[in-house]
VEXPA-519797 format. One record per residue (C-alpha): residue number from 1; x, y, z. Coordinates in nm, 4 decimals. Layout:
BEGIN
+-----+----------+----------+----------+
!   n !        X !        Y !        Z !
+-----+----------+----------+----------+
! NUM !        X !        Y !        Z !
...
+-----+----------+----------+----------+
END
This chain:
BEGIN
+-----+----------+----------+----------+
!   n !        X !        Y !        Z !
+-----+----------+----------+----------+
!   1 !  -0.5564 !  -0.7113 !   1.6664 !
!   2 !  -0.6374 !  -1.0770 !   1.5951 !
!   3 !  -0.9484 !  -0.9588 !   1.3619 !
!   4 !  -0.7625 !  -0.7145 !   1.1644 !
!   5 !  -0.7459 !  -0.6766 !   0.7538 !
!   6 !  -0.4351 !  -0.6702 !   0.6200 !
!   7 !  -0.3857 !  -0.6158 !   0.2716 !
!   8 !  -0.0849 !  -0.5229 !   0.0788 !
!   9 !  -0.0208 !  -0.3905 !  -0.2593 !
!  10 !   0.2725 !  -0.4524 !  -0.4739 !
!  11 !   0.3013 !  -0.1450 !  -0.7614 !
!  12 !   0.5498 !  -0.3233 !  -0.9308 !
!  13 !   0.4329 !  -0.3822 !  -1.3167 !
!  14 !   0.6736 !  -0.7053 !  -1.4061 !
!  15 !   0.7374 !  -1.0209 !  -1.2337 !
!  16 !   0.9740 !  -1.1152 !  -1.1030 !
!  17 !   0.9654 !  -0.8171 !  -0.8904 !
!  18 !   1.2155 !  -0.7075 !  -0.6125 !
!  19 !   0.9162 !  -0.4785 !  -0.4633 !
!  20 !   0.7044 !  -0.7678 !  -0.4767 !
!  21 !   0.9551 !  -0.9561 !  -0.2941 !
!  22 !   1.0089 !  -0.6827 !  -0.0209 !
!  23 !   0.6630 !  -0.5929 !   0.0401 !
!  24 !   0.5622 !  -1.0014 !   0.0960 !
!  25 !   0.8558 !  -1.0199 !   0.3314 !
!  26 !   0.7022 !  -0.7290 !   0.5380 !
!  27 !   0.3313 !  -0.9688 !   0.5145 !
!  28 !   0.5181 !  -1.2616 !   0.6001 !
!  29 !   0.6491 !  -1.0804 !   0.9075 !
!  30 !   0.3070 !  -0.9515 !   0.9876 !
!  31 !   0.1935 !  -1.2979 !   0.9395 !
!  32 !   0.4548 !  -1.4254 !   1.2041 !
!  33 !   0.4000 !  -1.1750 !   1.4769 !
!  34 !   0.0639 !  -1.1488 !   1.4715 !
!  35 !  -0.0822 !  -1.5189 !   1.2939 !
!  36 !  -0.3205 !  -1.3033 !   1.0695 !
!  37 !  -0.3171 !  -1.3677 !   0.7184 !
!  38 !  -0.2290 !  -1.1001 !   0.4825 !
!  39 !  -0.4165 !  -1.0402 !   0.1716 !
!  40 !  -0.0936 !  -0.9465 !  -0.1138 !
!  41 !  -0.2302 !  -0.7857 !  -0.4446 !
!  42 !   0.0674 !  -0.7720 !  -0.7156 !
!  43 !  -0.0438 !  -0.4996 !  -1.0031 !
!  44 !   0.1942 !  -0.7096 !  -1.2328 !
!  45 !  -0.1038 !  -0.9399 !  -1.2427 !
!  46 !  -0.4286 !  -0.7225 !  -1.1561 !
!  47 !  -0.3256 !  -0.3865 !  -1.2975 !
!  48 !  -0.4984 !  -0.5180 !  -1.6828 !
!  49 !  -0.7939 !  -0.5352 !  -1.4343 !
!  50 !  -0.8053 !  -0.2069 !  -1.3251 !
!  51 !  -0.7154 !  -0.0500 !  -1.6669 !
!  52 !  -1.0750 !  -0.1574 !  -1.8085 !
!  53 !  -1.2204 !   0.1411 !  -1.6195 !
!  54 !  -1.1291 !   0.5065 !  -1.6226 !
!  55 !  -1.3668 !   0.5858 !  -1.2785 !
!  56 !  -1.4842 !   0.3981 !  -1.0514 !
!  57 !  -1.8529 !   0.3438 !  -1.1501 !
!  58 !  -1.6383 !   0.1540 !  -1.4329 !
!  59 !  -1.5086 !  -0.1091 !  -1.2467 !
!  60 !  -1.6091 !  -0.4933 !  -1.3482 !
!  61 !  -1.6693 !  -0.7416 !  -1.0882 !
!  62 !  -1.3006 !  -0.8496 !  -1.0500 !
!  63 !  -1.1808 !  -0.4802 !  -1.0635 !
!  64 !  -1.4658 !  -0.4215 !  -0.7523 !
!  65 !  -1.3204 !  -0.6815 !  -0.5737 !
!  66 !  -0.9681 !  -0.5287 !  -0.5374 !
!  67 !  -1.0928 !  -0.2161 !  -0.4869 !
!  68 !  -1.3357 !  -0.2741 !  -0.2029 !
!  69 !  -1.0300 !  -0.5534 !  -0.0250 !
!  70 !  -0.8681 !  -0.2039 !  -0.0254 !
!  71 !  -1.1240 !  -0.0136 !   0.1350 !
!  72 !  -1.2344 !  -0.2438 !   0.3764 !
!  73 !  -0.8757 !  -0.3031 !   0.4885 !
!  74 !  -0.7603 !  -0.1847 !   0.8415 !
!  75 !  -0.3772 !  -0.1963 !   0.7280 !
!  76 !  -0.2013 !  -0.1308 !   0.4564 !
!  77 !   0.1197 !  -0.2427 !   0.3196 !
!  78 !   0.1671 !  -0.0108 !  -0.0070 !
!  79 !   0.5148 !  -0.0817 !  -0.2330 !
!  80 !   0.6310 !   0.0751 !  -0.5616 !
!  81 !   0.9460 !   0.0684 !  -0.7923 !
!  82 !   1.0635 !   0.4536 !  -0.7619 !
!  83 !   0.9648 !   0.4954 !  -1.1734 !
!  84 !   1.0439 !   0.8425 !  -1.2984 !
!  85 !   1.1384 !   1.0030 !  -0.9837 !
!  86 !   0.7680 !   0.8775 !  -0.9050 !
!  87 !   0.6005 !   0.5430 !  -0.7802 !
!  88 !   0.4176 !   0.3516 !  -1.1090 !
!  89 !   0.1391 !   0.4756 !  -1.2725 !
!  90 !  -0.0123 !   0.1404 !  -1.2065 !
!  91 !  -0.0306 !   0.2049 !  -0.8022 !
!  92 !  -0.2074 !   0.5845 !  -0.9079 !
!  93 !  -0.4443 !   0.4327 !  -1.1179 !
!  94 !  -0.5536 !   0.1826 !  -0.8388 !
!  95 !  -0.6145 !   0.4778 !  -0.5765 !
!  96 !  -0.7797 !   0.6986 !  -0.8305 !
!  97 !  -1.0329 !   0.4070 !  -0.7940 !
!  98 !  -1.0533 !   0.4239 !  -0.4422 !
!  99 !  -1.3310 !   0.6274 !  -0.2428 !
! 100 !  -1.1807 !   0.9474 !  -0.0991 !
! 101 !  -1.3511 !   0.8362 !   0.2491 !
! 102 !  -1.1888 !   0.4594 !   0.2514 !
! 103 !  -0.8731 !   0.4842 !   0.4607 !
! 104 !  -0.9584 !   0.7577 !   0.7433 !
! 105 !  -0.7471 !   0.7025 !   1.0162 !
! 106 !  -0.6100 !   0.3604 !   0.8858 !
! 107 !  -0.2131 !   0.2638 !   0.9385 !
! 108 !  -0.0328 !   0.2553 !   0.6331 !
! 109 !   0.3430 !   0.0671 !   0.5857 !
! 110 !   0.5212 !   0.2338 !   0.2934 !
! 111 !   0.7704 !   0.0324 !   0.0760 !
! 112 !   1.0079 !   0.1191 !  -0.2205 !
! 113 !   1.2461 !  -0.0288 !  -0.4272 !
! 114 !   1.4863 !   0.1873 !  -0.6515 !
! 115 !   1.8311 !   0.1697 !  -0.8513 !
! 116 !   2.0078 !   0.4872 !  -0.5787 !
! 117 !   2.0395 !   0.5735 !  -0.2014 !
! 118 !   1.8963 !   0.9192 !  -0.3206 !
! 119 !   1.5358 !   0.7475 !  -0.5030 !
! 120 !   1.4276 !   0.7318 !  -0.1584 !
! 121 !   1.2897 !   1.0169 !  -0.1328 !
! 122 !   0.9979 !   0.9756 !  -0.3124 !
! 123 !   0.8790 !   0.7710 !  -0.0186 !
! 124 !   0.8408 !   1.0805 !   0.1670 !
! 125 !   0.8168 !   1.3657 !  -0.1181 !
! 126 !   0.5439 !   1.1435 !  -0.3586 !
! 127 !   0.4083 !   0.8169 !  -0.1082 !
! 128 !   0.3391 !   1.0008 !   0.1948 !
! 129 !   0.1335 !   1.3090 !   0.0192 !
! 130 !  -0.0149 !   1.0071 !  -0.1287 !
! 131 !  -0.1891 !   0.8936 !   0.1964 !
! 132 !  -0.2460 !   1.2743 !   0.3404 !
! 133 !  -0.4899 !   1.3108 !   0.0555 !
! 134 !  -0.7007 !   0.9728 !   0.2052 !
! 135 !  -0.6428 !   1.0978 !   0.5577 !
! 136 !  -0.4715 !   0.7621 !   0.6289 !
! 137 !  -0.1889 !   0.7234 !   0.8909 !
! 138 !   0.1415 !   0.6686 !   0.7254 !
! 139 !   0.3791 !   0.5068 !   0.9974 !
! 140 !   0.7203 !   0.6679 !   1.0641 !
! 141 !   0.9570 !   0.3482 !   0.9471 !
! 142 !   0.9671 !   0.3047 !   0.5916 !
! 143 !   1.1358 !   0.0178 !   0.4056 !
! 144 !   1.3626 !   0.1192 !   0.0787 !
! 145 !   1.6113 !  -0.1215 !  -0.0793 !
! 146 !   1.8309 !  -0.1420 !  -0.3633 !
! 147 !   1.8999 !  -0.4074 !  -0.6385 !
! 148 !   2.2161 !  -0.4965 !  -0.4358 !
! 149 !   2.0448 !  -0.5690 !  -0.0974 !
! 150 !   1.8746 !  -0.8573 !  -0.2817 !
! 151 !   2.0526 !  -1.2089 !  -0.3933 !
! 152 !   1.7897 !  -1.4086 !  -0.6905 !
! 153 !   1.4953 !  -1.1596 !  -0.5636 !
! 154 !   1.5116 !  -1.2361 !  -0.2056 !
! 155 !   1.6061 !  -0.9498 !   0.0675 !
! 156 !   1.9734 !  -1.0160 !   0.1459 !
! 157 !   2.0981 !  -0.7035 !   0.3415 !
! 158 !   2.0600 !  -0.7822 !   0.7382 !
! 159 !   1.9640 !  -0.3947 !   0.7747 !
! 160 !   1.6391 !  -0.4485 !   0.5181 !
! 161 !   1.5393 !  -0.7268 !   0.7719 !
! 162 !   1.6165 !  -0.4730 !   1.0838 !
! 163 !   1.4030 !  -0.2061 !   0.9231 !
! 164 !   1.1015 !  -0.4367 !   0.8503 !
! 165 !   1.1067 !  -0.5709 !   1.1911 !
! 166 !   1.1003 !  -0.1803 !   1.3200 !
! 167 !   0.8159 !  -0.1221 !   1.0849 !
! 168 !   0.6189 !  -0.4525 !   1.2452 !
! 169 !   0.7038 !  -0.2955 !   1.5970 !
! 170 !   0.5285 !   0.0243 !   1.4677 !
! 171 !   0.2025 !  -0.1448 !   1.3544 !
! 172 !   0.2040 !  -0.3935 !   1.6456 !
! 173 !   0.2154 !  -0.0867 !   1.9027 !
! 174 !  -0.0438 !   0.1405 !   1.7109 !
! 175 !  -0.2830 !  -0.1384 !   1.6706 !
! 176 !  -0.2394 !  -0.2299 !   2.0969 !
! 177 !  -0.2762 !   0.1354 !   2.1462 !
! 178 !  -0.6563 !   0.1136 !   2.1011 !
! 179 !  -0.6310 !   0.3244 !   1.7689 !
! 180 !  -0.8188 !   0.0199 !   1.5991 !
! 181 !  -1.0691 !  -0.0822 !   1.4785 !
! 182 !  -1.1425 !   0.2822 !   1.2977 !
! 183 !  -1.5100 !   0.3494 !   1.2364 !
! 184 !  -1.5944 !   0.1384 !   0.9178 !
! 185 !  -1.6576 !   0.2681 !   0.5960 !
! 186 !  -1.9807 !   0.2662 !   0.4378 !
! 187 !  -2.0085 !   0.3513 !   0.1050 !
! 188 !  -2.2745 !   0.6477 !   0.1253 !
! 189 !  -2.3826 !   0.9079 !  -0.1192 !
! 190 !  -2.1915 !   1.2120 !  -0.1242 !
! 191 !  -2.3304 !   1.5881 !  -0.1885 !
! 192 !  -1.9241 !   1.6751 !  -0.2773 !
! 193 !  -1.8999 !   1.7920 !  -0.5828 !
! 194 !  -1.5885 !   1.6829 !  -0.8246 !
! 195 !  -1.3420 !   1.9236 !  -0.6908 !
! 196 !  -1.4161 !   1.8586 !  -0.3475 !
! 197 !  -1.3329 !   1.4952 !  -0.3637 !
! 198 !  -1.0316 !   1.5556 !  -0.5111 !
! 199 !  -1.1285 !   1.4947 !  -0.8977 !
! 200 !  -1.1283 !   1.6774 !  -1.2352 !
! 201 !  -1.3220 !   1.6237 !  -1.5518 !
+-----+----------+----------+----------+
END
């Protein structure tokens, strides 16, 4: 896996951020198992980006730039603040502005932070349906914490470390099981029409 792109995505909309924090401990992980070098987007401070276009075709230079690191990633780390039983708005923008065809078959790591044991279950009932749509392969361990398993925005609960080293394990193994590299995506015309990409009007 030594050539793999690893990109992760903070959906947190302030800074400091506890899901910021979590989600660069899980790259900073990756980073020491494997000595690649994660790529760590933080919507606090590219989300005004992507809000100057509505659709793709919209997207400015530095808004293209995020959204292709995405698409030509082979990993993702993906993190949100559970926000009205929901992750942000700011994280569904960004993959409105992703192509449809982009993460086939690609690993994803899914990471929450919320304020209650029972907020994570959006991980499973809102992230995960998330990925299904792209056809991307959301790994079994996920990583939630709560405002107390942090001390000044740094993880502090031994059993937020033990999950994120599980969650490494995962994408270690899938990666040496030959399931990478998928077939790259090319950005081709598509005969879809609107509704069967997904979109509306």
């Amino acid at each position: 896996m030594s050539d793999l792109r690893i990109v992760g995505i903070s959906g947190n909309v302030k800074a400091p951020s506890r899901t910021s924090a979590l989600l660069a401990s899980v790259l900073k992980r990756i980073e020491e198992r494997t000595e690649l070098s994660p790529h760590h987007i933080d919507l606090a401070a590219k989300a005004p980006v992507l809000f100057r276009a509505l659709r793709s075709d919209q997207l400015d230079e530095e808004g293209r730039e995020i959204v292709s690191a995405i698409e030509n990633a082979d990993v993702l780390v993906v993190g949100s603040p559970v926000y009205r039983a929901s992750y942000s708005g700011a994280l569904k923008h960004l993959f409105d502005l992703v192509d449809f065809r982009a993460l086939i078959g690609k690993p994803v790591v899914l990471v929450a932070t919320g304020g209650s044991p029972l907020h994570g279950l959006m991980i499973d009932h809102q992230l995960r349906p998330l990925f299904s749509f792209f056809k991307a392969l959301t790994l079994p361990t996920a990583i939630y914490a709560l405002e107390t398993d942090f001390t000044d925005y740094a993880i502090s609960n031994p059993d937020i470390g033990a999950r994120i080293e599980t969650a490494v394990e995962e994408l270690i193994a899938f990666a040496e099981l030959g399931r990478h590299p998928v077939p790259a995506f090319r950005s081709i015309p598509s005969h879809r029409n609107d509704f069967q990409r997904g979109e509306v009007a």
